[in-house]
LUMZADO-510971 format. One record per residue: x negated, y, z of N, C-alpha, C, O in turn; chain; residue number from 1; residue in one letter. Coordinates in steps of 0.2 Angstrom, whole numbers. Example, Ala and Ser with C-alpha at 12.3 -4.5 7.8 and 13.67 -1.06 7.14 Angstrom:
// residues 2
{nX->-66	nY->-28	nZ->39	caX->-62	caY->-22	caZ->39	cX->-66	cY->-16	cZ->39	oX->-71	oY->-17	oZ->42	mol->A	seq->1	type->A} .
{nX->-64	nY->-11	nZ->35	caX->-68	caY->-5	caZ->36	cX->-64	cY->0	cZ->39	oX->-67	oY->6	oZ->40	mol->A	seq->2	type->S} .
***
This chain:
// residues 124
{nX->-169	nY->326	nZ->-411	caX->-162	caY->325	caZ->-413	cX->-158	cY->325	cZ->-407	oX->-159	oY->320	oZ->-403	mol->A	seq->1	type->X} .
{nX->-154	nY->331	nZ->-405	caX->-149	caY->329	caZ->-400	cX->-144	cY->325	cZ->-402	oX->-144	oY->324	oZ->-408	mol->A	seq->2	type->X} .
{nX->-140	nY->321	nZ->-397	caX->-136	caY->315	caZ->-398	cX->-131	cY->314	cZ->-392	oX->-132	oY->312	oZ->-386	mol->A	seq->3	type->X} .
{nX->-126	nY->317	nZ->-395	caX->-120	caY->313	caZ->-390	cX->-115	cY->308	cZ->-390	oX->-112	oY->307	oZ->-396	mol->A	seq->4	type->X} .
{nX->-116	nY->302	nZ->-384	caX->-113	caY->299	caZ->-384	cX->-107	cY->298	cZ->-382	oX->-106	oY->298	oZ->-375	mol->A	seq->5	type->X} .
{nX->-101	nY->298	nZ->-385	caX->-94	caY->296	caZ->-382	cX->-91	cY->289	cZ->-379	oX->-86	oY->288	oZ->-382	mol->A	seq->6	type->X} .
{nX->-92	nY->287	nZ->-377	caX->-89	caY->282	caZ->-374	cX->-88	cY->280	cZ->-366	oX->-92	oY->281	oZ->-362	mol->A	seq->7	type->X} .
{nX->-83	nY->278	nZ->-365	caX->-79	caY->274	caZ->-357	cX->-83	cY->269	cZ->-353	oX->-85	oY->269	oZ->-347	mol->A	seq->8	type->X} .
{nX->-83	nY->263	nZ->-359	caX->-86	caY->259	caZ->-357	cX->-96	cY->258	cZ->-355	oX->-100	oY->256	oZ->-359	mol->A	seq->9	type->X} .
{nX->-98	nY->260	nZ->-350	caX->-104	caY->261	caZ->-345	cX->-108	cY->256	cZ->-349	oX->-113	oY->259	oZ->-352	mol->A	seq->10	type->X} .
{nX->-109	nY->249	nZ->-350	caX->-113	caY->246	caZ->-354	cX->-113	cY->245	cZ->-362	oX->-117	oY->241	oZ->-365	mol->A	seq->11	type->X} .
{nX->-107	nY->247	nZ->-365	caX->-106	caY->249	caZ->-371	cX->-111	cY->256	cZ->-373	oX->-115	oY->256	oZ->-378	mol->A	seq->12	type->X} .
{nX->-111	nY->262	nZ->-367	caX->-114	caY->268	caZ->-370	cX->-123	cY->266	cZ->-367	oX->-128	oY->268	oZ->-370	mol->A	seq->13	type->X} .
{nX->-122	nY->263	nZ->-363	caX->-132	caY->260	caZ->-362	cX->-133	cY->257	cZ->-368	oX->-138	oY->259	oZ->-371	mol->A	seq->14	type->X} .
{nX->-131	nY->253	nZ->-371	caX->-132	caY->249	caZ->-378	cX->-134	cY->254	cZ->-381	oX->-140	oY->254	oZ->-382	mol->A	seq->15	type->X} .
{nX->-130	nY->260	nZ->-384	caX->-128	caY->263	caZ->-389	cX->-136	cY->269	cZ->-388	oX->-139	oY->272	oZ->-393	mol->A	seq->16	type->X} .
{nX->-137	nY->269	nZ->-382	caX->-143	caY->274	caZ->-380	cX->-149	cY->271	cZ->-382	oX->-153	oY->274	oZ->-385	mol->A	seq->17	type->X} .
{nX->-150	nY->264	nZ->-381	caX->-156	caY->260	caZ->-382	cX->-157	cY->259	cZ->-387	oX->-163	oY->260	oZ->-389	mol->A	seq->18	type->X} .
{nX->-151	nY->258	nZ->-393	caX->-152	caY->259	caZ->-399	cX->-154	cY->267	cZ->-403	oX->-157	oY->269	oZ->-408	mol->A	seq->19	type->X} .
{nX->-152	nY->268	nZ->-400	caX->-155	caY->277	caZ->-403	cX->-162	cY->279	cZ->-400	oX->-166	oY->282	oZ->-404	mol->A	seq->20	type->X} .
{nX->-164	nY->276	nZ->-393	caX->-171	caY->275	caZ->-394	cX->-175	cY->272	cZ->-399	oX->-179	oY->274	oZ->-402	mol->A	seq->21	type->X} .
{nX->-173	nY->267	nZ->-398	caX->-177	caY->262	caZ->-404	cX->-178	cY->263	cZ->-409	oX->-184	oY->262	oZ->-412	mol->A	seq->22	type->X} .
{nX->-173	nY->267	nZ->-412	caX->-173	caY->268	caZ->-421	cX->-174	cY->275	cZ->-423	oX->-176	oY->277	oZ->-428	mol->A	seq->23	type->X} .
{nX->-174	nY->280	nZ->-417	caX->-176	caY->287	caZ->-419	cX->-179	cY->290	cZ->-415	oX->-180	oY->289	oZ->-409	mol->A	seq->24	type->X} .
{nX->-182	nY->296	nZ->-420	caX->-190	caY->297	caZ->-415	cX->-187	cY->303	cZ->-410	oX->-183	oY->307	oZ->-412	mol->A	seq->25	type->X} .
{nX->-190	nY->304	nZ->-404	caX->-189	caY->307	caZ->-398	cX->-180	cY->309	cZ->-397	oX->-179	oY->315	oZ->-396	mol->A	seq->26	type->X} .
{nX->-176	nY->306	nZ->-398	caX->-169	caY->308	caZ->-398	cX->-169	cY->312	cZ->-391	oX->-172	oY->310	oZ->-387	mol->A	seq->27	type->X} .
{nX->-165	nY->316	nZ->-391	caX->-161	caY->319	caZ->-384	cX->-154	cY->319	cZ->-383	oX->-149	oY->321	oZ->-386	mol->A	seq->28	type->X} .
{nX->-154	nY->315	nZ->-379	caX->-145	caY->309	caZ->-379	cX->-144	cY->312	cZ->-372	oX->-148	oY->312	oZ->-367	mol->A	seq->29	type->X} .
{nX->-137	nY->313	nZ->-373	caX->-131	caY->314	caZ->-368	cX->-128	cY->311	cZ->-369	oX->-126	oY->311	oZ->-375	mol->A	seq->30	type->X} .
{nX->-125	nY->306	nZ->-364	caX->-117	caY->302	caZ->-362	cX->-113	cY->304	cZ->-359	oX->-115	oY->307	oZ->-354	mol->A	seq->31	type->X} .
{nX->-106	nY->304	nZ->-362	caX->-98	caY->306	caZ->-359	cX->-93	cY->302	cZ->-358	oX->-89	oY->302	oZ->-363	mol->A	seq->32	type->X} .
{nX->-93	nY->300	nZ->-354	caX->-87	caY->297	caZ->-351	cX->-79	cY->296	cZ->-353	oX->-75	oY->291	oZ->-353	mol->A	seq->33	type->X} .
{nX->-78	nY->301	nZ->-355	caX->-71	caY->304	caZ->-356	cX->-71	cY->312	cZ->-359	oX->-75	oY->316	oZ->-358	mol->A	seq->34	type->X} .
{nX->-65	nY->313	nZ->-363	caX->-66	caY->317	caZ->-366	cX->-67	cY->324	cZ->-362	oX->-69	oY->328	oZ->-367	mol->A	seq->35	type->X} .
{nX->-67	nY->328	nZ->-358	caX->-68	caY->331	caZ->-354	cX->-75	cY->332	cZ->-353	oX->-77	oY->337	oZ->-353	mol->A	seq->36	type->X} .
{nX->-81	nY->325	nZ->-351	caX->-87	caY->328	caZ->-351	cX->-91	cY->329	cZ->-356	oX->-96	oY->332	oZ->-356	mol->A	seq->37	type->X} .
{nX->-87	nY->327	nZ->-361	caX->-89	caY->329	caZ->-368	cX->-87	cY->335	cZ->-369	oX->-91	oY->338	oZ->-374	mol->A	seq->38	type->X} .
{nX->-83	nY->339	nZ->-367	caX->-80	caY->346	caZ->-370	cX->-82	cY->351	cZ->-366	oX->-82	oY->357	oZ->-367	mol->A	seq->39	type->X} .
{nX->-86	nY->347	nZ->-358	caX->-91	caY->350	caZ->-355	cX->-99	cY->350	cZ->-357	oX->-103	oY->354	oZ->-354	mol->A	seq->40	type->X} .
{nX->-101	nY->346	nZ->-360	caX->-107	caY->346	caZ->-363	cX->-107	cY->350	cZ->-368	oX->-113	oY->353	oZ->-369	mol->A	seq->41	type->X} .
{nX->-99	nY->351	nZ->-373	caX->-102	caY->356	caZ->-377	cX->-100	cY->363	cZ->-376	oX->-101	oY->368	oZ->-380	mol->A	seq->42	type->X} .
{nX->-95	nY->364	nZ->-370	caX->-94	caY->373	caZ->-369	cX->-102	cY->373	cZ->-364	oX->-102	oY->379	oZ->-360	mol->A	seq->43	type->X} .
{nX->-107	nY->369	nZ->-362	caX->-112	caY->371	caZ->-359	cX->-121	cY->374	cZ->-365	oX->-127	oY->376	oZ->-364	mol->A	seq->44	type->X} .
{nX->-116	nY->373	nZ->-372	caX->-120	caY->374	caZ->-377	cX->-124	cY->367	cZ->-380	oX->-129	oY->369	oZ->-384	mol->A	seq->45	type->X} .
{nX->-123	nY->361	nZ->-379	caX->-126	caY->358	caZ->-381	cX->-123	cY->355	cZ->-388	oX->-118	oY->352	oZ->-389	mol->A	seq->46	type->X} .
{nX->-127	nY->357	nZ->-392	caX->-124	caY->357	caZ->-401	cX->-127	cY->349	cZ->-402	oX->-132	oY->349	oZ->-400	mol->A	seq->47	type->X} .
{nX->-125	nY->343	nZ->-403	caX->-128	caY->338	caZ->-407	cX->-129	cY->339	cZ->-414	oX->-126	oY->342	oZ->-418	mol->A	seq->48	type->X} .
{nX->-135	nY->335	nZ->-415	caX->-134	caY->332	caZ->-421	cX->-131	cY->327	cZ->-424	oX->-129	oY->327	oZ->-430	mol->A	seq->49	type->X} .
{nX->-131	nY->321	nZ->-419	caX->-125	caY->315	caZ->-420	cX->-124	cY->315	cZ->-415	oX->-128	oY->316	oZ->-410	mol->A	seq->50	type->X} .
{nX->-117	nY->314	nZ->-416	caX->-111	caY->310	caZ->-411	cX->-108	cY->304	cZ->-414	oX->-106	oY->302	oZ->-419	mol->A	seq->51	type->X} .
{nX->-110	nY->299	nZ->-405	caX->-106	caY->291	caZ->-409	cX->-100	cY->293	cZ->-402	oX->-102	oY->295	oZ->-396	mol->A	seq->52	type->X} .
{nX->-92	nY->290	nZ->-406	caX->-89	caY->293	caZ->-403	cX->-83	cY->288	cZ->-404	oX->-80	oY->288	oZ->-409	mol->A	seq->53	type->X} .
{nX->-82	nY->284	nZ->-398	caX->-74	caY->279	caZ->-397	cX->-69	cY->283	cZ->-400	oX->-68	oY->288	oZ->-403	mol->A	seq->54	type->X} .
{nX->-66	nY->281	nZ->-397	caX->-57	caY->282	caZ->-401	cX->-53	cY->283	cZ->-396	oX->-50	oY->288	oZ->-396	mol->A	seq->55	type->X} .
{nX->-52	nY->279	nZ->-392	caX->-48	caY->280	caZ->-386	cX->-52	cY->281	cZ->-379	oX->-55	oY->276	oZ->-378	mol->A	seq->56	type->X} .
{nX->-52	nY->285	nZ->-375	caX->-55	caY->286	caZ->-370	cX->-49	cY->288	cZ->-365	oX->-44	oY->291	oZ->-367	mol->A	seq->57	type->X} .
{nX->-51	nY->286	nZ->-358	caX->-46	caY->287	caZ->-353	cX->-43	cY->292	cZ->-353	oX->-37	oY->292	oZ->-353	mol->A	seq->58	type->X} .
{nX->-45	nY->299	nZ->-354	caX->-42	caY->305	caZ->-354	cX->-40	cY->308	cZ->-362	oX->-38	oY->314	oZ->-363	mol->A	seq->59	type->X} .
{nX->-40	nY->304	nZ->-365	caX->-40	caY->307	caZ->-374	cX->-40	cY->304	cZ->-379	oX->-39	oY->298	oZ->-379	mol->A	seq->60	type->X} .
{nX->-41	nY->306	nZ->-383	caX->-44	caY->302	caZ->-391	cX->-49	cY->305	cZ->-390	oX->-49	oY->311	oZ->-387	mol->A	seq->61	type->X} .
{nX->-55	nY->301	nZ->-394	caX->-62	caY->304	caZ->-396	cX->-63	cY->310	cZ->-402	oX->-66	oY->314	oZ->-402	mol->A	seq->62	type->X} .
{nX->-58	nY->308	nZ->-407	caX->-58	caY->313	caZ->-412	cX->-55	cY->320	cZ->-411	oX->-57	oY->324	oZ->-415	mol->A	seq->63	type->X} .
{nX->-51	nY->320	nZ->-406	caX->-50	caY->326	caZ->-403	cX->-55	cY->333	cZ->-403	oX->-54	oY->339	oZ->-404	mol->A	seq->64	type->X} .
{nX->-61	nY->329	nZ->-402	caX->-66	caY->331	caZ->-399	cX->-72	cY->335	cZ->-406	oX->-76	oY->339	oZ->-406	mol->A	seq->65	type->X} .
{nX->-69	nY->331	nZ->-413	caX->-73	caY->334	caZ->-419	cX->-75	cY->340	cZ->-419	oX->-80	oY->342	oZ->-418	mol->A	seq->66	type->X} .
{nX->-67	nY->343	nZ->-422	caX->-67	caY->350	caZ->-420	cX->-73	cY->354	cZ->-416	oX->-78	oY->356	oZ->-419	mol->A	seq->67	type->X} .
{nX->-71	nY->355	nZ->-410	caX->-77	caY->358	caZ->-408	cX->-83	cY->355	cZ->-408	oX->-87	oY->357	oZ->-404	mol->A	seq->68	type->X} .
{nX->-85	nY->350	nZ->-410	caX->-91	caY->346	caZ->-412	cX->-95	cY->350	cZ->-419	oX->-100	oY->353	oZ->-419	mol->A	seq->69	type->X} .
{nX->-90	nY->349	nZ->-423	caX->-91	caY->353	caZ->-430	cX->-92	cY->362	cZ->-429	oX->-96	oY->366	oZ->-432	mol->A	seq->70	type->X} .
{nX->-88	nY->364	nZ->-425	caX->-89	caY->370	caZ->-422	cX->-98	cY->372	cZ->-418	oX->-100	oY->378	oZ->-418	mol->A	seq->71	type->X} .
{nX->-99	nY->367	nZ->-415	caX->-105	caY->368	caZ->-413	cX->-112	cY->367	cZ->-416	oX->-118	oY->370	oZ->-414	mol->A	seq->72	type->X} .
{nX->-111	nY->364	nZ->-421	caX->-115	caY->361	caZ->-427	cX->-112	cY->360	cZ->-431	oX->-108	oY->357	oZ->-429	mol->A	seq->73	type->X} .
{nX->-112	nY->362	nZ->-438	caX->-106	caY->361	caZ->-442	cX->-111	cY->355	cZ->-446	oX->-107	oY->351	oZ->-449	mol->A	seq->74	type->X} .
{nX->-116	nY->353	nZ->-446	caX->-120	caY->347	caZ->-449	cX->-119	cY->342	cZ->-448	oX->-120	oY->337	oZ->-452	mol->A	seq->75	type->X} .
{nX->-117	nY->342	nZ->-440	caX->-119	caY->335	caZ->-435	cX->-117	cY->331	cZ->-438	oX->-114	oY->333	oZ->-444	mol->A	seq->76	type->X} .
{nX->-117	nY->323	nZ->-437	caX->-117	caY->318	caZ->-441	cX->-113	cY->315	cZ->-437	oX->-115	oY->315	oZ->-431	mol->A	seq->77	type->X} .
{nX->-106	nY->313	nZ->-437	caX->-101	caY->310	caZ->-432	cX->-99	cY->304	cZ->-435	oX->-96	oY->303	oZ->-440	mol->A	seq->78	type->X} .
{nX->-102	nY->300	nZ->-432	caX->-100	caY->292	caZ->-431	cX->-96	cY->291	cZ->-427	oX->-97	oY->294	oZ->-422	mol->A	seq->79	type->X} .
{nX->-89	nY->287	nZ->-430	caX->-81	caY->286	caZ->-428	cX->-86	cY->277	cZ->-426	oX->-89	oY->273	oZ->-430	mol->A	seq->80	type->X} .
{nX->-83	nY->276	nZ->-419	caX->-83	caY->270	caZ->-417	cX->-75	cY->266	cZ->-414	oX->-72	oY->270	oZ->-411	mol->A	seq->81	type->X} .
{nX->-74	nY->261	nZ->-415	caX->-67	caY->260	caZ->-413	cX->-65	cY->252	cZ->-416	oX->-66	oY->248	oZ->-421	mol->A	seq->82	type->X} .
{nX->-62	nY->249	nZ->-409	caX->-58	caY->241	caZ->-411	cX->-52	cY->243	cZ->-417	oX->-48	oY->238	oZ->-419	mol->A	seq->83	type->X} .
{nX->-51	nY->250	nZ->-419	caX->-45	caY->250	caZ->-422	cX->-47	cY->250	cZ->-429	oX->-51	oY->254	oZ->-431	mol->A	seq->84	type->X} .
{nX->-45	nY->246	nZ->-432	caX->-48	caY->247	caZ->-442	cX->-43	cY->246	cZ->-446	oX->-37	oY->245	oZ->-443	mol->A	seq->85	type->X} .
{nX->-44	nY->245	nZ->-455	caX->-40	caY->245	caZ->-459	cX->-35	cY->250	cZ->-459	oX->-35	oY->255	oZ->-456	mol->A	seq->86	type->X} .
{nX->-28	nY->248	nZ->-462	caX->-24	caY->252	caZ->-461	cX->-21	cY->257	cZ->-455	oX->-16	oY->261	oZ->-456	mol->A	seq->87	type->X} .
{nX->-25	nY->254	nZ->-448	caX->-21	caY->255	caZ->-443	cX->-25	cY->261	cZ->-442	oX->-23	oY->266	oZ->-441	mol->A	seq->88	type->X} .
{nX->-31	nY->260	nZ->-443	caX->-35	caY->269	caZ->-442	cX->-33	cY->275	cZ->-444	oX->-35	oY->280	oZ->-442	mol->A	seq->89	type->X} .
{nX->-28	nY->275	nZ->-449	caX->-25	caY->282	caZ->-450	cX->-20	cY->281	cZ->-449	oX->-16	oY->284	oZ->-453	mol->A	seq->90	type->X} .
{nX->-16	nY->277	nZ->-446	caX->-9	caY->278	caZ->-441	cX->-12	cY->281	cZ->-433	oX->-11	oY->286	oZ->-429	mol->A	seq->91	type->X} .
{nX->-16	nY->276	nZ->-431	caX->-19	caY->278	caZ->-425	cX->-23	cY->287	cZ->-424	oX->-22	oY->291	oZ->-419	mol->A	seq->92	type->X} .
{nX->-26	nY->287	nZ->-427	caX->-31	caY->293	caZ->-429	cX->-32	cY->297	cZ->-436	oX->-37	oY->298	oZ->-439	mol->A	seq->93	type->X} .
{nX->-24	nY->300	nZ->-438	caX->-23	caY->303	caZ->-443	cX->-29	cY->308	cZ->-445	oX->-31	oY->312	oZ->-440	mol->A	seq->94	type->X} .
{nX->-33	nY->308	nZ->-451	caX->-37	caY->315	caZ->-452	cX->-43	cY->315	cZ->-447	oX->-45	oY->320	oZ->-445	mol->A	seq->95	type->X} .
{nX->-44	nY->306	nZ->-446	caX->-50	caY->308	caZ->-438	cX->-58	cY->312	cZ->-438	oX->-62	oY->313	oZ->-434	mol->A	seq->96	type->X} .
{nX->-58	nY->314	nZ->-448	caX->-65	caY->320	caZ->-447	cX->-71	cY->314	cZ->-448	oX->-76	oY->317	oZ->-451	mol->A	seq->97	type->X} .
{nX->-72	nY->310	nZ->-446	caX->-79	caY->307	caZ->-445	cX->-85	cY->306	cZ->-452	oX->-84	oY->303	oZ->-457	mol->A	seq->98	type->X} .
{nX->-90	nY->307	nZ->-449	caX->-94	caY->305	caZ->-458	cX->-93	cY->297	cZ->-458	oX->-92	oY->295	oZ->-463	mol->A	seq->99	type->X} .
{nX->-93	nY->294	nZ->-453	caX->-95	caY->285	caZ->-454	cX->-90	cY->283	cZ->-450	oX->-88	oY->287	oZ->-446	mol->A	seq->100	type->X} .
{nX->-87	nY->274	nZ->-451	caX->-85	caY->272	caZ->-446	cX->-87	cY->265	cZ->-445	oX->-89	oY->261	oZ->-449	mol->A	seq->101	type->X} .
{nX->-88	nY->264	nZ->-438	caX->-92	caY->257	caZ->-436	cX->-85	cY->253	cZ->-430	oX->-83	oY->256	oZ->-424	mol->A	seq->102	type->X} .
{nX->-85	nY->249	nZ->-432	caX->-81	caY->244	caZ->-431	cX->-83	cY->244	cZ->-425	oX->-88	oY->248	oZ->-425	mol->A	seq->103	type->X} .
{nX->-82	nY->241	nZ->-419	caX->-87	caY->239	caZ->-413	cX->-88	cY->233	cZ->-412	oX->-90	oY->231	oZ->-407	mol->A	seq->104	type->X} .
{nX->-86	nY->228	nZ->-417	caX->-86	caY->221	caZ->-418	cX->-93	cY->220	cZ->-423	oX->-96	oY->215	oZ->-425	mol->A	seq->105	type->X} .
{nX->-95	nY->226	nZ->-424	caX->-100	caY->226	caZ->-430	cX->-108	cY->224	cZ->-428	oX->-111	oY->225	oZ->-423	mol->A	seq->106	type->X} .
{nX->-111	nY->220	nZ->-434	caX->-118	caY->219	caZ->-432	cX->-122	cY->224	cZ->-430	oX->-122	oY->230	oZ->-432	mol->A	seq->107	type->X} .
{nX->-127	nY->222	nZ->-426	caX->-132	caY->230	caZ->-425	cX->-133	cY->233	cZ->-429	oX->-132	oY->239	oZ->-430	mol->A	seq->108	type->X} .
{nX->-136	nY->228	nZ->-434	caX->-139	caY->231	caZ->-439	cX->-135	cY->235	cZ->-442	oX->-138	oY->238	oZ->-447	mol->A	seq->109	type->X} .
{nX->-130	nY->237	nZ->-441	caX->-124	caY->241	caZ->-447	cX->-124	cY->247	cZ->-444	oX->-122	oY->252	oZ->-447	mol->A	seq->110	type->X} .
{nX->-125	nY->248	nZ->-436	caX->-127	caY->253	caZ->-433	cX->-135	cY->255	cZ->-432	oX->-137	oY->259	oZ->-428	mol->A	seq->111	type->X} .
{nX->-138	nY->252	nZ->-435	caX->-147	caY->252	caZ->-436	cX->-146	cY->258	cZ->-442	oX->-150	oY->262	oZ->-442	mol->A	seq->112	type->X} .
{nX->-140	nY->257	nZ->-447	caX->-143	caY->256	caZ->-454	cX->-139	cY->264	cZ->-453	oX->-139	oY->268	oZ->-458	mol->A	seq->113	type->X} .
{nX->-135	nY->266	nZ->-449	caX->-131	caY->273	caZ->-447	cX->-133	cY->277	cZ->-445	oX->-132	oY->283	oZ->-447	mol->A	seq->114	type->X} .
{nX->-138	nY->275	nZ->-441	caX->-144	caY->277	caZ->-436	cX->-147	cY->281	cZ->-441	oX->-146	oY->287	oZ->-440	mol->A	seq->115	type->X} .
{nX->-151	nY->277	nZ->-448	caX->-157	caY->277	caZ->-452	cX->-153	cY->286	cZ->-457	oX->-155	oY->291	oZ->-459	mol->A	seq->116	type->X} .
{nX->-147	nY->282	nZ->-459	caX->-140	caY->288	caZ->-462	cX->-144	cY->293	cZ->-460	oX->-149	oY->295	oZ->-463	mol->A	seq->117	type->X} .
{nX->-142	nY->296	nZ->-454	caX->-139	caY->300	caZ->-450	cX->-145	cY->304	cZ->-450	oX->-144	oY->310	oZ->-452	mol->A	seq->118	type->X} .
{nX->-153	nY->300	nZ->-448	caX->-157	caY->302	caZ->-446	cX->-160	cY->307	cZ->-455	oX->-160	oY->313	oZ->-456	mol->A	seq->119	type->X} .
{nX->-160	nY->301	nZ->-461	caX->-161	caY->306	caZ->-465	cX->-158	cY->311	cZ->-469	oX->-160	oY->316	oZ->-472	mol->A	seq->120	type->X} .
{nX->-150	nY->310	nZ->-468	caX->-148	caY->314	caZ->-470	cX->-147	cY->321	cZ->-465	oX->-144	oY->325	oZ->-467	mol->A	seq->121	type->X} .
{nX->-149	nY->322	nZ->-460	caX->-148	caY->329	caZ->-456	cX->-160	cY->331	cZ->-455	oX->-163	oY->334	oZ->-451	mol->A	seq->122	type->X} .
{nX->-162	nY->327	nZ->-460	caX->-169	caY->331	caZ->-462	cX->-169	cY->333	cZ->-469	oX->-173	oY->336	oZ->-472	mol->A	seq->123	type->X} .
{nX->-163	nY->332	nZ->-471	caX->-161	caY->333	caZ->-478	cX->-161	cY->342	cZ->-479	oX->-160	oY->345	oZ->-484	mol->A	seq->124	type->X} .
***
């Protein structure tokens, strides 16, 4: 399973790789910084399967980036990660496209159990 990770924060995105270790079998995981090496990872042809992907990133929003997400794999499984929730998520991030969203305040396990999603439903 290819796997891109969007996020800024440098031990937020190490977390989020160990856990995709753990829970799925042989992943192929790329991390992006900022929306930019994300939009170079995927005009270099790298199509994901899953994307866990912030919200606000130094140079952008992460949902910006669906789109051609979707366009690369129209299957991928996009997990919306974000401190932004409830009502404020579609004021912030109008029509943000995502299959799931994960809180970042959220237990592992909620991203264990996303993980397991993501994994079954893209052998579906």
């Amino acid at each position: 399973m290819k796997i891109l990770i969007v996020e800024d924060l440098v031990e937020l995105a190490d977390m989020l790789v160990q856990f995709c270790q753990g829970t799925l079998q042989s992943p192929e995981i790329r991390v992006a910084h900022t929306v930019k090496s994300a939009e170079l990872a995927l005009a270099e042809g790298y199509a994901p399967d899953l994307v866990i992907s912030d919200g606000n990133l130094p140079d952008g929003k992460g949902p910006s980036l669906f789109p051609a997400i979707r366009a690369a794999n129209p299957k991928a499984f996009i997990i919306f990660s974000t401190t932004v929730h409830g009502d404020m998520l579609e004021k912030h991030f109008p029509g943000h496209g995502a299959d799931e969203f994960l809180p970042k305040a959220s237990e592992p396990s909620r991203l264990v159990k996303l993980l397991r999603e993501a994994e079954r439903r893209l052998a579906a």
